[in-house]
RODO-2510 file (C-alpha; in nm, 4 decimals, decimal comma):
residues 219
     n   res          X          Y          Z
     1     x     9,9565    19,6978    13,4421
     2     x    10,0309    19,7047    13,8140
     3     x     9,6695    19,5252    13,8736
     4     x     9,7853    19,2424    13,6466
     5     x    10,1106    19,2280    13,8041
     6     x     9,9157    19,1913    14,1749
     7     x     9,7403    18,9027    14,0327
     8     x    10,0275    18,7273    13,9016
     9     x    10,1812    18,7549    14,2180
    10     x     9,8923    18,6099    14,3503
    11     x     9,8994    18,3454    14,1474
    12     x    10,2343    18,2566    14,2841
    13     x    10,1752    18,3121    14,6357
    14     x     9,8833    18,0104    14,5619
    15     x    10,1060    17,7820    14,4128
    16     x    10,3744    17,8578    14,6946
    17     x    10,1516    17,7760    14,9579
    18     x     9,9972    17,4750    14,7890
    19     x    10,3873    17,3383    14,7631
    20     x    10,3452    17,3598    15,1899
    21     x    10,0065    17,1718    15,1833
    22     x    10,0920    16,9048    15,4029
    23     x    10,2563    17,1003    15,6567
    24     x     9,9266    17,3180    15,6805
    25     x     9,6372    17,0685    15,6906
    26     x     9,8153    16,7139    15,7892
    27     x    10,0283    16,9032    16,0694
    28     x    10,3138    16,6974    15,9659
    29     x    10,5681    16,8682    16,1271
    30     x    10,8571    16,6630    15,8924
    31     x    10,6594    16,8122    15,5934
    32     x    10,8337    17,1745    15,6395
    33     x    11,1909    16,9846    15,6161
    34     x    11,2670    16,9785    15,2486
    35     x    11,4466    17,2931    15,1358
    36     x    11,1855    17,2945    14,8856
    37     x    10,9180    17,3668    15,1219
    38     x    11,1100    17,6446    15,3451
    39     x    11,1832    17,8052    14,9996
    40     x    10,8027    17,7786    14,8783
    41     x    10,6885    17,9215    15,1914
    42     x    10,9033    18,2183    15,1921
    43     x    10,8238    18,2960    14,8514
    44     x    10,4781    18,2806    14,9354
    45     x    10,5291    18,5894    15,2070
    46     x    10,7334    18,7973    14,9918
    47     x    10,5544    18,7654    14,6650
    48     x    10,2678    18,8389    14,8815
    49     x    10,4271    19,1661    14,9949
    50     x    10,5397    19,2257    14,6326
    51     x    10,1694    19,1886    14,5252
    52     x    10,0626    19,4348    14,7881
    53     x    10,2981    19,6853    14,6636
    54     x    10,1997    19,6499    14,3098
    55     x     9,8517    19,6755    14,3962
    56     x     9,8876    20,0186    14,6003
    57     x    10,1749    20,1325    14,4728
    58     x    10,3334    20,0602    14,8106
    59     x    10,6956    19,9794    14,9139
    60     x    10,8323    19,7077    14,7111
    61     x    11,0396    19,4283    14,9180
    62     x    11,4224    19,4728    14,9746
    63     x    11,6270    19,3791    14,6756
    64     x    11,8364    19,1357    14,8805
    65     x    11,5053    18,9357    14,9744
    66     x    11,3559    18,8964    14,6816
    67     x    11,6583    18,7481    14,5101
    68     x    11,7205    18,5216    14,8077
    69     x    11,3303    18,3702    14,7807
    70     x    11,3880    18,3578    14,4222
    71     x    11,7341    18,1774    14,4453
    72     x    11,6071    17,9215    14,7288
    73     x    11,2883    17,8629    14,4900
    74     x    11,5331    17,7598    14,1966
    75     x    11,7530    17,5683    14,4394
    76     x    11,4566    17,3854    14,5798
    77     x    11,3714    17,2945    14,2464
    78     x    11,6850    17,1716    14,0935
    79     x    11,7587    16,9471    14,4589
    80     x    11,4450    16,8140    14,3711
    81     x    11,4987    16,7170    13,9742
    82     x    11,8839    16,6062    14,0801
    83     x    11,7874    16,3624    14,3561
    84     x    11,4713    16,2562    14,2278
    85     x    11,4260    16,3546    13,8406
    86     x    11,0632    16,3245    13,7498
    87     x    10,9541    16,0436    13,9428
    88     x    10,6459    16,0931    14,0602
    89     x    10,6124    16,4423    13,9559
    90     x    10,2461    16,3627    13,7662
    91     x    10,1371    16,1603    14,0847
    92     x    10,0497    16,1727    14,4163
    93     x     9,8510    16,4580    14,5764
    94     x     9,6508    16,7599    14,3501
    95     x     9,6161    17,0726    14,4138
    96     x     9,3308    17,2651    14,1779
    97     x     9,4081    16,9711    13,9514
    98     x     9,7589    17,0621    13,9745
    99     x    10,0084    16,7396    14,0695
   100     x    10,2086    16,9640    14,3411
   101     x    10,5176    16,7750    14,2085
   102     x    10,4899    16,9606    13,8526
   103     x    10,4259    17,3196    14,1219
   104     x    10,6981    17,2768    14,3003
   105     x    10,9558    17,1448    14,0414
   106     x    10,8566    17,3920    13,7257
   107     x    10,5498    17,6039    13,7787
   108     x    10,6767    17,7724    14,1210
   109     x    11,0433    17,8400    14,0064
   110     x    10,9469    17,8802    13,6868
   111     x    10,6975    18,2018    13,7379
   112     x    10,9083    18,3417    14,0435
   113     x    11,1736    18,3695    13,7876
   114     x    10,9271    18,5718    13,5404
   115     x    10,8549    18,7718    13,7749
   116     x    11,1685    18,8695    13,8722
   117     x    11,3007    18,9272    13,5212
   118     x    10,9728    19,1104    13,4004
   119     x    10,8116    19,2688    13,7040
   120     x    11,1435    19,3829    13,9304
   121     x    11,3138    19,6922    13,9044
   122     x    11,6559    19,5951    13,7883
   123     x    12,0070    19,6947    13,9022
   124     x    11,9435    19,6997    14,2555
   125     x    12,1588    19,3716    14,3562
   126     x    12,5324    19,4324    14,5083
   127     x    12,7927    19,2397    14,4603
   128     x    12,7950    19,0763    14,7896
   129     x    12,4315    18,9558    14,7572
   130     x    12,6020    18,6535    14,5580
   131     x    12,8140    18,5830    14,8853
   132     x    12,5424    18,6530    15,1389
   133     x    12,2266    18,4549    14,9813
   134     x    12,4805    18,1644    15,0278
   135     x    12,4821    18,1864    15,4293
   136     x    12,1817    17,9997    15,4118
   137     x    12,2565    17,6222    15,3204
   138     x    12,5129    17,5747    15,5610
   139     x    12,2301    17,6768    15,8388
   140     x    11,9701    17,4461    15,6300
   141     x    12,2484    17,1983    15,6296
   142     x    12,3189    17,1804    16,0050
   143     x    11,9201    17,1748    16,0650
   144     x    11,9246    16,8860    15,9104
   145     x    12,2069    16,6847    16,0487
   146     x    12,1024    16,7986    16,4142
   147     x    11,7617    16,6870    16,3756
   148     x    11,8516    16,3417    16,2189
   149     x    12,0671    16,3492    16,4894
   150     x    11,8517    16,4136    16,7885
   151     x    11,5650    16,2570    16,6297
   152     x    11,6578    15,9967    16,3488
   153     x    11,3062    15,8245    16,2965
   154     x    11,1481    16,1561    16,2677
   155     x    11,1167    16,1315    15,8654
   156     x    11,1415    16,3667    15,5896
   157     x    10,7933    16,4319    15,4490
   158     x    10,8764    16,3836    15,0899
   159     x    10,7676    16,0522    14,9882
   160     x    10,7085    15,6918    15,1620
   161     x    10,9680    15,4098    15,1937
   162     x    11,2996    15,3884    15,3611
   163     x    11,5627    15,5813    15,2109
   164     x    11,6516    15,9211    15,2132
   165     x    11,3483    16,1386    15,1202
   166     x    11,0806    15,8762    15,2278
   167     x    10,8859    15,9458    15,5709
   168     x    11,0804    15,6857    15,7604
   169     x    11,4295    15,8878    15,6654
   170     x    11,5453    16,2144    15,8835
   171     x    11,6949    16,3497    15,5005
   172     x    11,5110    16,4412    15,2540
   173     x    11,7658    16,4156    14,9846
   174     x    12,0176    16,1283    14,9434
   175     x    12,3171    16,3843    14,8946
   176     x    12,3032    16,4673    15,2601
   177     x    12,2741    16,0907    15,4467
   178     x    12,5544    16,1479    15,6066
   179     x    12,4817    15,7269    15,7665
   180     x    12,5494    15,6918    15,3958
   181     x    12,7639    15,9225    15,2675
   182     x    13,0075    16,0136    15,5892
   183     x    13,1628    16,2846    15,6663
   184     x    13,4110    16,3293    15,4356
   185     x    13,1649    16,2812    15,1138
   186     x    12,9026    16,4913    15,3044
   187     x    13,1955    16,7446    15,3601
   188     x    13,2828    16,7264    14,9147
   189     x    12,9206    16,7601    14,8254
   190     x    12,8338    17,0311    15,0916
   191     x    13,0902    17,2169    14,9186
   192     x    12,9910    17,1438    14,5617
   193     x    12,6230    17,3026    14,6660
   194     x    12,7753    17,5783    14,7529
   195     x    12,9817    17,6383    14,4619
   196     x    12,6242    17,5645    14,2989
   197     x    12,4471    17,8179    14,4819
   198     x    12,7095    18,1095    14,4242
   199     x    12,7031    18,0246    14,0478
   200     x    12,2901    18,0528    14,0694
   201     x    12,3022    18,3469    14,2744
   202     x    12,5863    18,5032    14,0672
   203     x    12,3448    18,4358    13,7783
   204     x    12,0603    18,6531    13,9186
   205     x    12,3398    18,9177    13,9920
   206     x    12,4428    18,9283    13,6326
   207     x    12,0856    18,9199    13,4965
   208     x    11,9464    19,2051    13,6951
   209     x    12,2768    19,4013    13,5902
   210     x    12,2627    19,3178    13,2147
   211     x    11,9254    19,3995    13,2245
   212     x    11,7469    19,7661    13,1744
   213     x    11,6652    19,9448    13,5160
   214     x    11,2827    19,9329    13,4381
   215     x    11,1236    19,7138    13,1438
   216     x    10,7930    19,7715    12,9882
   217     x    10,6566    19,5390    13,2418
   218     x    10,8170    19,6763    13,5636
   219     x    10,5929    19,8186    13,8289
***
């Protein structure tokens, strides 16, 4: 079982790394701004730990890690289908024959979540993890602003036009223009993410408790 585990894993790490495939072989530095991406990417180095693990029995990755990749892959996701829906989800750039719009908005999230409900040793998230997986979007929040700040024609590398997400816009999702929005809106919805993000991670928390220290499946 472990050796088909590994190569699930594998799988994912593929699909997480073909969700950064601009940022690797255009250079585009604006390509590694979408929360999306940064998520992708660090699922892609933890699953691949994960898959080493499986594969030689080795040290599994901290608890607190993989639920935060996991999380942040979800997150990603849902930023994506909430700003965006499925426009241009079947379109655009391939990867294996695989629109990286359908990777990176259901295949991605959608296995990391397998594998952390099938795979993972269970009953290993605290409390707290809910609270601390959080610390993250304000940091990815004030990224953002800075840089749009500093650098407002820098782009977003999500799409092309004008508005938030295209290439000519420093945000990469409409919720967070603050030119747009201001600060006060900016301020409401940065705190509605939040409360979204503590009822994802709280989620996760809940699963991994309800569920059985080991399945059938876990390695």
């Amino acid at each position: 079982m472990r050796y088909l585990v590994a190569l699930y894993r594998c799988i994912v790490v593929a699909l997480a790394l073909a969700c950064t495939y601009s940022g690797w072989l255009n250079g585009l530095g604006r390509a590694w701004i979408p929360l999306e991406t940064q998520a992708a990417f660090a699922m892609a180095v933890v699953m691949l730990w994960a898959a080493a693990a499986a594969l030689l029995k080795g040290i599994e990755p901290p608890a607190w890690l993989k639920g935060f990749v996991t999380l942040y892959v979800l997150i990603g996701a849902l930023a994506v289908w909430f700003f965006y829906g499925s426009a241009g989800m079947m379109d655009g750039l391939r990867v294996w024959y695989i629109p990286l719009g359908l990777i990176t908005r259901i295949l991605l999230p959608g296995m990391a979540f397998l594998d952390f409900f099938f795979f993972d040793p269970h009953r290993r998230f605290a409390w707290h993890f809910t609270l601390s997986w959080m610390a993250y979007l304000p940091i990815y929040l004030t990224f953002v602003l800075v840089r749009a700040a500093v650098w407002p024609t820098s782009g977003s590398g999500i799409a092309a036009g004008s508005g938030p997400g295209s290439s000519g816009s420093p945000f990469p999702y409409a919720g967070i223009d603050i030119k747009a929005l201001g600060w006060e809106r900016l301020t409401v919805n940065a705190a509605e993410y939040l409360v979204v993000c503590f009822a994802l991670g709280l989620a996760l928390f809940l699963i991994d408790r309800i569920l059985p220290k080991r399945t059938a499946l876990s390695v």
